[in-house]
Kinemage of the C-alpha trace (Angstrom):
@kinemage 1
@onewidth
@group {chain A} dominant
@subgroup {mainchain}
@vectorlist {calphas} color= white
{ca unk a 1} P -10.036 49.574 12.397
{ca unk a 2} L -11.281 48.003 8.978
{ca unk a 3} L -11.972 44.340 8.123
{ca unk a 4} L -8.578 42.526 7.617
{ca unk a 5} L -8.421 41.081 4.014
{ca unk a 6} L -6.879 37.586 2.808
{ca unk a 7} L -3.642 38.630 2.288
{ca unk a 8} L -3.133 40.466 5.797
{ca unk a 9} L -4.022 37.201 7.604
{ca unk a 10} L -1.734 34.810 4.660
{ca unk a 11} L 0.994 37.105 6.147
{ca unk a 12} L 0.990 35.383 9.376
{ca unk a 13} L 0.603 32.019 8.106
{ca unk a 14} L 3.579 29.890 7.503
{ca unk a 15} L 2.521 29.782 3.725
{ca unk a 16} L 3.787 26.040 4.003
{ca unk a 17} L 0.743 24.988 1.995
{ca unk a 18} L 0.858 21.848 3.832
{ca unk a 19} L -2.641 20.776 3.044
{ca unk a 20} L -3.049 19.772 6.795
{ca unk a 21} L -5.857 21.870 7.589
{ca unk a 22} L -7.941 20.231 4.794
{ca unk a 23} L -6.800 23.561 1.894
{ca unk a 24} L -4.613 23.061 -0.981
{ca unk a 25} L -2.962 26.421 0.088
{ca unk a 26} L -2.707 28.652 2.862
{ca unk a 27} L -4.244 31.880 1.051
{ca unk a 28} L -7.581 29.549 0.679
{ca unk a 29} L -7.500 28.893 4.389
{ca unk a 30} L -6.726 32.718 5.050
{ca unk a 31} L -10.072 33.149 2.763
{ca unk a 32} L -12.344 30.940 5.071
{ca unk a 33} L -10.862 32.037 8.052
{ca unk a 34} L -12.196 35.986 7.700
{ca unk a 35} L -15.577 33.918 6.679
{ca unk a 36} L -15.921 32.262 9.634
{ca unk a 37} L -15.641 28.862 7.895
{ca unk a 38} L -12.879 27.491 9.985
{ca unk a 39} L -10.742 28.893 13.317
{ca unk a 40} L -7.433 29.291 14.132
{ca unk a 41} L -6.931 25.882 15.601
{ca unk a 42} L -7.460 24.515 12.093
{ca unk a 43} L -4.172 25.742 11.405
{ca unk a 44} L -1.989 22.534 12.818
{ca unk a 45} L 1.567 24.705 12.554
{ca unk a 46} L 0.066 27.717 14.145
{ca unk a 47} L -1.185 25.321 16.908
{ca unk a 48} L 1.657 23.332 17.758
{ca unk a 49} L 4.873 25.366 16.399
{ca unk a 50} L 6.540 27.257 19.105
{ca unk a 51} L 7.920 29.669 16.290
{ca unk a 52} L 4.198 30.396 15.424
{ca unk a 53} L 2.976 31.910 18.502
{ca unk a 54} L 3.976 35.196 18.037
{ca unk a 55} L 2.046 35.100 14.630
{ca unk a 56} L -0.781 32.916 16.206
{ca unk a 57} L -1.551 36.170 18.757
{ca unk a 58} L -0.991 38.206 16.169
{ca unk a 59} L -3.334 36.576 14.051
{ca unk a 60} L -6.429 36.510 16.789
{ca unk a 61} L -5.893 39.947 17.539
{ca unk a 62} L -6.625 40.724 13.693
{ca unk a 63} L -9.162 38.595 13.007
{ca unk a 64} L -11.545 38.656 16.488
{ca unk a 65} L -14.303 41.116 15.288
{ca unk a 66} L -15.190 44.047 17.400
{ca unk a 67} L -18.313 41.791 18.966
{ca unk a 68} L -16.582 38.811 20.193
{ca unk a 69} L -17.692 35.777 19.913
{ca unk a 70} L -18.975 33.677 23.300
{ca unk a 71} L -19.707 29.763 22.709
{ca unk a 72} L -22.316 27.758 25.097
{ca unk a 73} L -22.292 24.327 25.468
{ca unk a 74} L -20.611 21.658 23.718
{ca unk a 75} L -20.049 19.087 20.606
{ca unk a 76} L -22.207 19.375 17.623
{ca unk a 77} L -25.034 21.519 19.095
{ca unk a 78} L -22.504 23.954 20.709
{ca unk a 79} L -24.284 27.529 20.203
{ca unk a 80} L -22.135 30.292 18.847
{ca unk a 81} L -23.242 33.833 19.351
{ca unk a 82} L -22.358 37.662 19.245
{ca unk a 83} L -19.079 37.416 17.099
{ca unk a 84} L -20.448 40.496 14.658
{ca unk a 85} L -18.871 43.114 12.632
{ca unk a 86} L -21.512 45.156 11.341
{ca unk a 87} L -24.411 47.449 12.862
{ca unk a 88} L -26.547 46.557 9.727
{ca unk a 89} L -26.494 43.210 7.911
{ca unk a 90} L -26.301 45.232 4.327
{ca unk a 91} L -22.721 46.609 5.590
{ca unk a 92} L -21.525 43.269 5.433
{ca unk a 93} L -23.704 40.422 6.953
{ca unk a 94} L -24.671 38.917 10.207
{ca unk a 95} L -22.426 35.612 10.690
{ca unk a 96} L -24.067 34.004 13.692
{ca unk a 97} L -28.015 34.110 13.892
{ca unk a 98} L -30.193 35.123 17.363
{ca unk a 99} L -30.242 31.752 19.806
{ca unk a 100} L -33.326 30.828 20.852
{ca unk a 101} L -33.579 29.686 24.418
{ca unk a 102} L -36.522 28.208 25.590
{ca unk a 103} L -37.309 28.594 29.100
{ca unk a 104} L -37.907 25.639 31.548
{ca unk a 105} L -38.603 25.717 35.511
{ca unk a 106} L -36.610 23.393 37.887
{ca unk a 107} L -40.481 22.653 39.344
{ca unk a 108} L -41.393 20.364 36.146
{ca unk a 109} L -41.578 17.070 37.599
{ca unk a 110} L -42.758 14.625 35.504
{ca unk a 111} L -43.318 16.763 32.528
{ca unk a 112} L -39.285 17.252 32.375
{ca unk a 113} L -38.428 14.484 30.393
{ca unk a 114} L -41.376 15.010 27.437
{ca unk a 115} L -40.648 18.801 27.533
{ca unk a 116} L -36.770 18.433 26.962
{ca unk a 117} L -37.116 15.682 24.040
{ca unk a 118} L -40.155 17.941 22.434
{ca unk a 119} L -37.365 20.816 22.701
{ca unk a 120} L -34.483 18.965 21.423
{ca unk a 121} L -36.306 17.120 18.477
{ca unk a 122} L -37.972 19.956 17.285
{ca unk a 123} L -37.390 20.353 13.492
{ca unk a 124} L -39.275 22.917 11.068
{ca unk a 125} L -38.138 21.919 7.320
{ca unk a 126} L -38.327 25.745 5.704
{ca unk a 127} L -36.986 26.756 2.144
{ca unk a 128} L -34.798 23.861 1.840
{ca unk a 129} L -33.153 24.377 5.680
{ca unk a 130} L -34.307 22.666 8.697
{ca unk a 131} L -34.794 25.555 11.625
{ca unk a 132} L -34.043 24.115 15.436
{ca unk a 133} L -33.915 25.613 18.668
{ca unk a 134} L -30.451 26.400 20.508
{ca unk a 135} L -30.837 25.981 24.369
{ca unk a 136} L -32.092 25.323 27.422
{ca unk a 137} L -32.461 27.726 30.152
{ca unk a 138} L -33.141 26.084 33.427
{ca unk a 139} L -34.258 28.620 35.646
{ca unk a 140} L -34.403 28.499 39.314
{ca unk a 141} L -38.124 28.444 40.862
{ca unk a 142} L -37.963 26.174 43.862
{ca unk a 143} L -35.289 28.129 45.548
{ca unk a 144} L -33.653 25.166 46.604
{ca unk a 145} L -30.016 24.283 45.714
{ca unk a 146} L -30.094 20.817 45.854
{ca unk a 147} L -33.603 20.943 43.308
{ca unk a 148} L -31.781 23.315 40.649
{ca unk a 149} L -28.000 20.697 40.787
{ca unk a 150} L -30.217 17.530 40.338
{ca unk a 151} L -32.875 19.420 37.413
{ca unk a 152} L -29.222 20.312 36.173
{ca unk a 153} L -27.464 17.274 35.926
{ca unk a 154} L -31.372 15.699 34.697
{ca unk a 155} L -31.711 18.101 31.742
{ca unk a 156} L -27.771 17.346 30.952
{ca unk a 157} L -28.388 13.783 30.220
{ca unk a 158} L -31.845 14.477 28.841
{ca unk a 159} L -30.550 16.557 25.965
{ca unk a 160} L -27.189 17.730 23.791
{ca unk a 161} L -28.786 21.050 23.809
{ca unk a 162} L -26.603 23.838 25.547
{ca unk a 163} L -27.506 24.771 28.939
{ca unk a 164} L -28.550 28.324 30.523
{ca unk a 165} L -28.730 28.113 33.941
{ca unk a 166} L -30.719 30.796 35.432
{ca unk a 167} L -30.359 32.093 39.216
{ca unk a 168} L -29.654 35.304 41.052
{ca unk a 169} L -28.393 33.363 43.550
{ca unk a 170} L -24.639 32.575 44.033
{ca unk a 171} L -25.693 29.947 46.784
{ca unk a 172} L -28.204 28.301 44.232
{ca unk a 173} L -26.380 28.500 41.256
{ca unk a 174} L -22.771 27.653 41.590
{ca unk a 175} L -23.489 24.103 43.036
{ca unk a 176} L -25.397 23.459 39.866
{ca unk a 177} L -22.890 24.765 37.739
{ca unk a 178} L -20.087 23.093 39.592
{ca unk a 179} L -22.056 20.090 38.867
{ca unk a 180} L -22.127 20.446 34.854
{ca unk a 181} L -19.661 22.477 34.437
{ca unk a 182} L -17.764 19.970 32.115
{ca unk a 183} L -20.801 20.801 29.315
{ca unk a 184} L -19.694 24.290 29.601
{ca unk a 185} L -23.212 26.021 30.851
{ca unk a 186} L -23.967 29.885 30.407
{ca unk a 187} L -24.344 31.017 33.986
{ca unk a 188} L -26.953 33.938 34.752
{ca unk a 189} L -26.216 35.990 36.161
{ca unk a 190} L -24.382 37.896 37.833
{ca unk a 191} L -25.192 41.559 38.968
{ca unk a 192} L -23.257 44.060 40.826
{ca unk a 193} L -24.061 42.613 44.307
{ca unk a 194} L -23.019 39.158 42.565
{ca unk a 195} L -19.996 39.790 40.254
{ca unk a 196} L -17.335 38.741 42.617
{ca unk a 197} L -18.090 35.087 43.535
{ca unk a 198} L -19.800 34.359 40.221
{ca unk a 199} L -17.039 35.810 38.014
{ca unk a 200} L -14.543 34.167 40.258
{ca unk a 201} L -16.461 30.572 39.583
{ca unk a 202} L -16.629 31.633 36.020
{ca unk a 203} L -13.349 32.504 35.412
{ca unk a 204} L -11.875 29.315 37.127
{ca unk a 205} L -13.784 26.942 35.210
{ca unk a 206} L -13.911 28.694 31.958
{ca unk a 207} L -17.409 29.288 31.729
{ca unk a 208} L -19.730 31.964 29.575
{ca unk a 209} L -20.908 34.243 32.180
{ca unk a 210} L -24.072 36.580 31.614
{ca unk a 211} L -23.769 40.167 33.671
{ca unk a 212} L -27.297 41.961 34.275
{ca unk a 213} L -27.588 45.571 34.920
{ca unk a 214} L -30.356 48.312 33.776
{ca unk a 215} L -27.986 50.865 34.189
{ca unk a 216} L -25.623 51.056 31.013
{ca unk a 217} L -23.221 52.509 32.688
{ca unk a 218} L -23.135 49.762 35.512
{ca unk a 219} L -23.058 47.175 33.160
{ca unk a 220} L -20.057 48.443 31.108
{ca unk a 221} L -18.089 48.795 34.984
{ca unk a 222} L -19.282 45.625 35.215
{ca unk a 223} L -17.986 44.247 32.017
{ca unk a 224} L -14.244 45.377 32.845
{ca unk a 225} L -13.631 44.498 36.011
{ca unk a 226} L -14.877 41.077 35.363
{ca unk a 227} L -12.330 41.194 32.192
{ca unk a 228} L -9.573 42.490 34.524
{ca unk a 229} L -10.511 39.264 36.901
{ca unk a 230} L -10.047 36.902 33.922
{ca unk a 231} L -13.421 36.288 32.088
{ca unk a 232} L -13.188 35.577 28.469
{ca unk a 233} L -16.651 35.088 27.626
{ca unk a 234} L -19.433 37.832 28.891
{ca unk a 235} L -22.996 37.901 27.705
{ca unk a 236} L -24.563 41.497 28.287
{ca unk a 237} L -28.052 41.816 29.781
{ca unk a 238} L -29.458 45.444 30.342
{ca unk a 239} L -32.823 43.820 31.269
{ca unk a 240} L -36.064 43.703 29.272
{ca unk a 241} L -39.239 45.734 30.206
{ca unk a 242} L -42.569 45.649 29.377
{ca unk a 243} L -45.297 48.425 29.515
{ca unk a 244} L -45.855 51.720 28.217
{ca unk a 245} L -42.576 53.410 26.406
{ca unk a 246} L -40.397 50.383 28.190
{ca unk a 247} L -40.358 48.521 24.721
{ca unk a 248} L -38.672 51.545 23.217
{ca unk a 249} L -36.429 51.608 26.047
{ca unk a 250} L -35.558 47.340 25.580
{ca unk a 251} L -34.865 48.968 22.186
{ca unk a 252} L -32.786 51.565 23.237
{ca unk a 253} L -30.249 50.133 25.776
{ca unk a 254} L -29.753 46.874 22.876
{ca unk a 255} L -28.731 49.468 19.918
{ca unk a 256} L -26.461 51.600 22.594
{ca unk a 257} L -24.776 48.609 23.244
{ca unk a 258} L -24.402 47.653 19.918
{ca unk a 259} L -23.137 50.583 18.795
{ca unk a 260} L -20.898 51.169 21.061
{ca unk a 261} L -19.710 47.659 20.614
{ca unk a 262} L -19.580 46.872 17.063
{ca unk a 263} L -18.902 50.868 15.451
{ca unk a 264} L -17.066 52.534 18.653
{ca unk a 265} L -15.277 49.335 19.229
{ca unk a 266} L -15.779 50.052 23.595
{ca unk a 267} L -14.005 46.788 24.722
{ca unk a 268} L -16.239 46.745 27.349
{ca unk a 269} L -19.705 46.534 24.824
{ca unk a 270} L -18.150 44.568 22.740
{ca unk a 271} L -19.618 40.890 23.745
{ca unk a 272} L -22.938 39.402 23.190
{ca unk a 273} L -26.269 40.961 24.203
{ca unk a 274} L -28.859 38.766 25.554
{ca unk a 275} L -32.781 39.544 25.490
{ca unk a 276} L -35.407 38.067 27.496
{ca unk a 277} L -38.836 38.291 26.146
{ca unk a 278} L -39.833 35.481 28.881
{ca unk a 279} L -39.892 38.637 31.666
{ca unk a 280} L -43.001 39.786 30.288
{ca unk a 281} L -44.292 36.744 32.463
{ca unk a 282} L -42.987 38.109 35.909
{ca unk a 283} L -44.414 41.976 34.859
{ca unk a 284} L -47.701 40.972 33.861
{ca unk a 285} L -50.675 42.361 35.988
{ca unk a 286} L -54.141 41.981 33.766
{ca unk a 287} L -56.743 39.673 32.874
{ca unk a 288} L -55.932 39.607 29.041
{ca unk a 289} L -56.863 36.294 27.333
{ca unk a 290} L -53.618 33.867 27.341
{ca unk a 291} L -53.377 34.365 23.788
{ca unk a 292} L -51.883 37.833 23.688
{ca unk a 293} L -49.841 37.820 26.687
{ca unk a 294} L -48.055 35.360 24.348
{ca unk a 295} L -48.300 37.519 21.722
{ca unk a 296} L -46.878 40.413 23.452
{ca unk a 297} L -43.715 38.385 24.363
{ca unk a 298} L -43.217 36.984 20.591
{ca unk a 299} L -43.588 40.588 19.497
{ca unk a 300} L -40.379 41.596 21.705
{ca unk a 301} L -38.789 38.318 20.762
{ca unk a 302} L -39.348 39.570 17.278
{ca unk a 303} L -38.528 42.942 17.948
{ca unk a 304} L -34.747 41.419 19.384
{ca unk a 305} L -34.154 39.225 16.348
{ca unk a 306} L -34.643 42.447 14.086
{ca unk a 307} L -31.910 44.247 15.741
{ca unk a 308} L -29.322 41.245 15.745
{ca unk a 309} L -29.962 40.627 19.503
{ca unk a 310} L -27.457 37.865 20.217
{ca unk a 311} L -29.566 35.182 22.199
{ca unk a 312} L -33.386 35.497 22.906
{ca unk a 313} L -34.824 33.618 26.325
{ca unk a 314} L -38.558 32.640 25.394
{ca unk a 315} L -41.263 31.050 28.240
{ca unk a 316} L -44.120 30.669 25.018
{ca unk a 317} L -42.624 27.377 22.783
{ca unk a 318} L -42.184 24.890 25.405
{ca unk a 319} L -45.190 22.723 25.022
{ca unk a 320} L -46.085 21.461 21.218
{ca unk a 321} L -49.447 23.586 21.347
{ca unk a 322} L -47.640 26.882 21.192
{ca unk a 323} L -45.386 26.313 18.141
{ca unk a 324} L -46.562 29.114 16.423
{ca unk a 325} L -44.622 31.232 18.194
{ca unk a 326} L -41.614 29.583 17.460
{ca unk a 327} L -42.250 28.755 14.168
{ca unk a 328} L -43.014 33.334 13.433
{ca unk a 329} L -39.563 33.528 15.091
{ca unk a 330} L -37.593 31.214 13.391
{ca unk a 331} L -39.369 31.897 10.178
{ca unk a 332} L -38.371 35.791 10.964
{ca unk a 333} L -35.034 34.674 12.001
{ca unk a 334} L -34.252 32.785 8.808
{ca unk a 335} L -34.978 35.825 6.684
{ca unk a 336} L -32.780 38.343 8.894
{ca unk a 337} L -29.704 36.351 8.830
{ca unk a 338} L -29.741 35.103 5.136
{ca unk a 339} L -26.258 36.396 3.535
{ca unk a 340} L -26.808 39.156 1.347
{ca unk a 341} L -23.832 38.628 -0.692
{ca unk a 342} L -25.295 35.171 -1.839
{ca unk a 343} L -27.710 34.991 -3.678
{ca unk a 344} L -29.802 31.895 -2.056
{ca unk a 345} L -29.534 29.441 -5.119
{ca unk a 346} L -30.300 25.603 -5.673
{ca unk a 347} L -28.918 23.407 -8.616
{ca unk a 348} L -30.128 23.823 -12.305
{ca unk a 349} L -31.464 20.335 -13.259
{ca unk a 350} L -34.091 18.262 -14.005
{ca unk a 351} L -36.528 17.479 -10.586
{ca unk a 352} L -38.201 14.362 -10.411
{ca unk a 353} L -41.449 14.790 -8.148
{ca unk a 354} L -43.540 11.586 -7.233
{ca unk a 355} L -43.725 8.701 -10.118
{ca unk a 356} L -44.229 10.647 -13.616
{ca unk a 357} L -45.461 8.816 -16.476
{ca unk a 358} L -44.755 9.251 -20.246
{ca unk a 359} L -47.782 11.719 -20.015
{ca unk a 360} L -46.789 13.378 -16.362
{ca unk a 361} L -46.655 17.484 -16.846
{ca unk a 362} L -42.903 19.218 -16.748
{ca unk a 363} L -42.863 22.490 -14.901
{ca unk a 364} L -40.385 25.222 -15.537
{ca unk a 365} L -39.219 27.271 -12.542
{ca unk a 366} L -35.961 29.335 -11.669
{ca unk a 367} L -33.325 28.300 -9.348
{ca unk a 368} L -34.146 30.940 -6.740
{ca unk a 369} L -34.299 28.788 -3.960
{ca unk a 370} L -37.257 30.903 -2.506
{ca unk a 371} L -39.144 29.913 -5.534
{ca unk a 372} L -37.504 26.152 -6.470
{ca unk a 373} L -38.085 25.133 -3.253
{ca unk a 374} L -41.885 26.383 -2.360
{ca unk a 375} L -43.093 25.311 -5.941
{ca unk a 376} L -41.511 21.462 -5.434
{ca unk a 377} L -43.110 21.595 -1.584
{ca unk a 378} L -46.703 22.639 -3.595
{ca unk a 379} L -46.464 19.700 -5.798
{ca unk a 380} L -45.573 17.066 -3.335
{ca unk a 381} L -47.936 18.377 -1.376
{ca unk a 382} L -50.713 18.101 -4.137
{ca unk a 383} L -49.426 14.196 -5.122
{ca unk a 384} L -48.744 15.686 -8.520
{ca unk a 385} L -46.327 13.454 -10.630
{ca unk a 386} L -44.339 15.327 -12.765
{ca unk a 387} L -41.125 16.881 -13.755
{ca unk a 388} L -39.693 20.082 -12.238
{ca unk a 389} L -37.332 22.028 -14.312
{ca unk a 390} L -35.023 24.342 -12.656
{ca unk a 391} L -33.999 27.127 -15.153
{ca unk a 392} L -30.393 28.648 -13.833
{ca unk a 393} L -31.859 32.409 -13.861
{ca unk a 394} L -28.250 33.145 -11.330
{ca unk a 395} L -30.783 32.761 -8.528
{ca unk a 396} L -33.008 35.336 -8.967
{ca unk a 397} L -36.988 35.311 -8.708
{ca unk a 398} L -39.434 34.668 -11.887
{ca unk a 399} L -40.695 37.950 -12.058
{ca unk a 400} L -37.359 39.812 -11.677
{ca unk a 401} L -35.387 37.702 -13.590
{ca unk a 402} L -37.726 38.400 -16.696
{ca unk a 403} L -37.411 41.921 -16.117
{ca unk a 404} L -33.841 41.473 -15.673
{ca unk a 405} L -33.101 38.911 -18.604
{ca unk a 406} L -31.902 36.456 -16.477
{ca unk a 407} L -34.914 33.985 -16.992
{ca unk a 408} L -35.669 34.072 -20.800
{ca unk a 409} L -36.792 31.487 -23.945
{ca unk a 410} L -32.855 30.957 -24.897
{ca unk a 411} L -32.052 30.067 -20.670
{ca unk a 412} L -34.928 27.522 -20.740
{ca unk a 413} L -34.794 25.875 -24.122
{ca unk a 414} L -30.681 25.460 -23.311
{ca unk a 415} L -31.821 23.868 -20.015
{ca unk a 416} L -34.409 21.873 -21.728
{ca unk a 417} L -31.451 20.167 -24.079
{ca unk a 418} L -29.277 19.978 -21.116
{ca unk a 419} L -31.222 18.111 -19.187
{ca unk a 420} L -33.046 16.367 -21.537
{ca unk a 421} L -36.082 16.885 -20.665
{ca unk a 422} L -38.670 15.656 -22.886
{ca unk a 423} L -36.398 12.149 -23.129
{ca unk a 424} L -38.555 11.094 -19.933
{ca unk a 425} L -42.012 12.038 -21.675
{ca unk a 426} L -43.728 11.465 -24.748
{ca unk a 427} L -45.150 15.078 -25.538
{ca unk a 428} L -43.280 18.077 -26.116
{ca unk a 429} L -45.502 20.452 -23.768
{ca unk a 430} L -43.449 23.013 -20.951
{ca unk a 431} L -45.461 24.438 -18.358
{ca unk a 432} L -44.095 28.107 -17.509
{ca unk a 433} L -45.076 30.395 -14.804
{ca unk a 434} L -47.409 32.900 -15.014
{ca unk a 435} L -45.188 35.522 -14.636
{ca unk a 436} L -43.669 34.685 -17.211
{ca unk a 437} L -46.018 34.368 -20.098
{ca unk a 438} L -44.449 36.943 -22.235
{ca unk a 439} L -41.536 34.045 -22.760
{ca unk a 440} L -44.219 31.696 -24.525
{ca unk a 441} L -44.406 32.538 -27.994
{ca unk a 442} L -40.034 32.919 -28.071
{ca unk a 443} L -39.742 29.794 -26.356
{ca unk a 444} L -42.132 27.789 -28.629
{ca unk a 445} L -39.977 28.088 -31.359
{ca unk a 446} L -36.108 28.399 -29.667
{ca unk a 447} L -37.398 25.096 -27.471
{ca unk a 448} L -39.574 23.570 -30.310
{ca unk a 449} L -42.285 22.728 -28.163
{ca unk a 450} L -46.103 23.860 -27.138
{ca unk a 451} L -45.684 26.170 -24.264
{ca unk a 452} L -48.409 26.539 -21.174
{ca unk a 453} L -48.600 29.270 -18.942
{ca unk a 454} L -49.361 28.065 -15.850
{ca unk a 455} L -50.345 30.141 -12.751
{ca unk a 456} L -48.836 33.002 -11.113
{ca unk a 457} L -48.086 31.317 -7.808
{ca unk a 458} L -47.749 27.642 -7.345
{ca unk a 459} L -50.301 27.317 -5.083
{ca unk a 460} L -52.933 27.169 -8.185
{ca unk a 461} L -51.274 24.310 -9.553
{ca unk a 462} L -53.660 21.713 -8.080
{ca unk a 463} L -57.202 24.206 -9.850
{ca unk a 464} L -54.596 24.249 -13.092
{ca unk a 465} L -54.271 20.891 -13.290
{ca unk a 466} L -58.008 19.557 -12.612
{ca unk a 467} L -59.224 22.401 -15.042
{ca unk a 468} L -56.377 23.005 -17.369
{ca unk a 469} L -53.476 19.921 -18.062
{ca unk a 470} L -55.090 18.458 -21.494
{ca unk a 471} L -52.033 16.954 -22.871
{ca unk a 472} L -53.949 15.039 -25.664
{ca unk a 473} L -55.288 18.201 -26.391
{ca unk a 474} L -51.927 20.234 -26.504
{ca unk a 475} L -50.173 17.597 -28.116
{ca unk a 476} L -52.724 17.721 -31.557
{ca unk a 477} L -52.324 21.848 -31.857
{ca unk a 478} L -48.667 21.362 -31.485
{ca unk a 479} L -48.934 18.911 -34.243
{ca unk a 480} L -50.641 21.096 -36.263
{ca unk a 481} L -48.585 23.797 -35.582
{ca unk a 482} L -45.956 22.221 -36.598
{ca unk a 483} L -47.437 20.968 -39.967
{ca unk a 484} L -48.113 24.649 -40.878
């Protein structure tokens, strides 16, 4: 079955254009919709109007991609995953990025509360987004039900985080999610010994439920009879293994059951797949240096990311010593689940960085937001005062957008009259990239100013300007220049 387009979902609208949902028509909410930018439930007349259901079942049928989509938790930190429609993000894109679960015993004590405020405050500010963690999973080491319903109910009011809890144990786990169950937890798991009472609970109560099974074949038996029973939100675990070839095999059973999933469209693959590199921990038998048995469980944390892996449980990240592991995976994760039909853009203008003077340096950059945004973080970071000019190159690096056209002496000395920007300064002196130096002698004359070529990367701004900035200097050869 292909991707529905706008117009096949507009047919099962009431084309009212009502503006209720927040669109001036109903084709622009049919547009979002397919995006992922708004659901169903948006739609007030679909929701409420008797007449609509037909069309409202009609309309999920069409639109729920071949992966469905399983949410965890609740209000604004509610964690959406699976929900894809492609194998490869180039086909299409990804639309909901790899969770990242962070592992925490019910044996804490008083560490709990530190741990779960480090884990829900945790902010990295990358490339102009901030990069968080998505969940919780409390797993069971006491063995005691009464320990794992009270670390439950604990990390609940501790956090807004969604909550995994983690037990093999239908005795263990049910009180605990019986106890939360209003916060809508992700119970795991349950296995084939299992699948009965937990799926029953799950079912009941509405809750994600995670089924665990190495054998593919188990796990898809599994996955229908607990859809026959009722569940509407399964979260497939085929187990991950550590050792020599059991990477490949991690590997393996994750792209069968994405395949079979996403391009077969096997009702029975097609949910969520959840990894956890935090088993390395229980398989572990050497005397390796702490260091790389956390290294070998980022690595498969990595690994799962790369091939769209729908949630990731990790034991290294809890305590503030080891962000470096979470900081390679979100970093990673950032980069794997960037749109490629967008080109990642920020606003042409005129940046103000620090307090400039009249004699304060303006830089010219593009507005490819992985080079806008790591050239302004270089001159904060270096207290320069100056003036950041963002060239609209249709968001596209320096060096390509040269090549390319996009980024040439006309583009600049238009965004230099735009945005005024020698009205702040009293010199006429631009300060281009390195990369682009071939622009200089053009844009001296279509810009009417004495042009600079800065360096390559912006991390030699601070050695450029103690060695280079002479705007006395610049200022008299312009002057001359322009006499001649």
């Amino acid at each position: 079955m292909g991707r529905p387009s706008p117009l096949e979902v507009y047919a099962l609208l009431d084309k009212s254009n009502c503006g209720d949902c927040g669109y001036d028509t109903c084709m622009a909410f049919a547009t979002d919709l397919l995006e992922r930018k708004i659901r169903i439930k948006d739609c007030t007349h679909l929701m409420k109007d008797p007449k609509q259901a037909k069309n409202r079942e009609k309309l999920i049928k069409l639109i729920t991609p071949p992966q469905k989509e399983v949410r965890i938790g609740i209000g604004e930190r509610e964690c959406v995953i699976g929900g894809e429609e492609v194998l490869m993000r180039h086909q299409l894109t990804f639309y909901n990025q790899t969770a990242i679960f962070i592992e925490v015993p019910d044996d804490l004590g008083g560490a709990l509360e530190s741990t779960i405020k480090y884990l829900t405050d945790l902010k990295i500010e990358r490339i102009g987004e901030t990069l968080t963690l998505d969940g919780i999973a409390l797993r069971c080491v006491t063995g005691d039900a009464n320990t794992f319903k009270a670390m439950a109910k604990k990390v609940t009011e501790l956090t807004n985080l969604p909550l995994m809890l983690c037990c093999l144990n239908p005795e263990i786990l049910l009180p605990a999610a019986e106890e939360i169950k209003n916060k809508k937890p992700l119970l795991y798991g349950a296995t084939i010994e299992t699948w009965e009472k937990i799926g029953t609970f799950a079912v009941q109560n509405d809750l994600p439920l995670a089924i665990i099974s190495s054998d593919l074949d188990e796990l898809m038996s599994l996955s229908a009879t607990l859809q026959k029973l009722g569940a509407k939100g399964l979260v497939l675990d085929a187990g991950t293994f550590f050792g020599p070839g059991n990477i490949a095999k991690t590997y393996n059973n994750i792209m069968q059951l994405r395949i079979a999933g996403i391009d077969k469209e096997n009702p029975n693959a097609g949910w969520p797949i959840i990894g956890v590199p935090a088993a390395y921990w229980s398989q572990v038998n050497d005397d390796k240096e702490l260091w790389q048995h956390q290294y070998q469980e980022v690595i498969m944390g990595a690994i799962m990311e790369s091939i769209d892996t729908s949630l990731i449980v990790m034991h290294t990240g809890r305590h503030p010593e080891d962000v470096w592991a979470l900081l390679a995976l979100m970093t990673l994760r950032q980069s794997v689940f960037s749109d490629p039909r967008i080109y990642p853009t920020v606003e042409p203008g005129l940046y103000k960085i620090g307090e400039p003077n009249e004699m304060s340096p303006i830089f010219v950059t593009s507005n490819y937001r992985m080079t806008k945004i790591p050239v302004e973080q270089d001159l904060q970071g270096a207290n320069i005062d100056c003036w950041l000019l963002v060239v609209d190159s249709e968001g596209i690096g320096i060096e390509s957008a040269v090549a390319g056209g996009q980024f040439n002496a006309s583009a600049i000395a238009e965004a230099v009259n735009k945005y005024k920007a020698f009205d702040n300064v009293k010199h006429r002196i631009l300060i281009i990239p390195g990369m682009a130096a071939r622009l200089s002698g053009a844009l001296e004359d279509e810009a009417d100013a004495y042009v600079v070529v800065g360096p390559r990367d912006s991390s030699g701004i601070p050695k450029f300007m103690e060695t280079q900035w002479k705007p006395e200097e610049f200022m008299k050869e312009y002057e001359s220049w322009k006499k001649n």
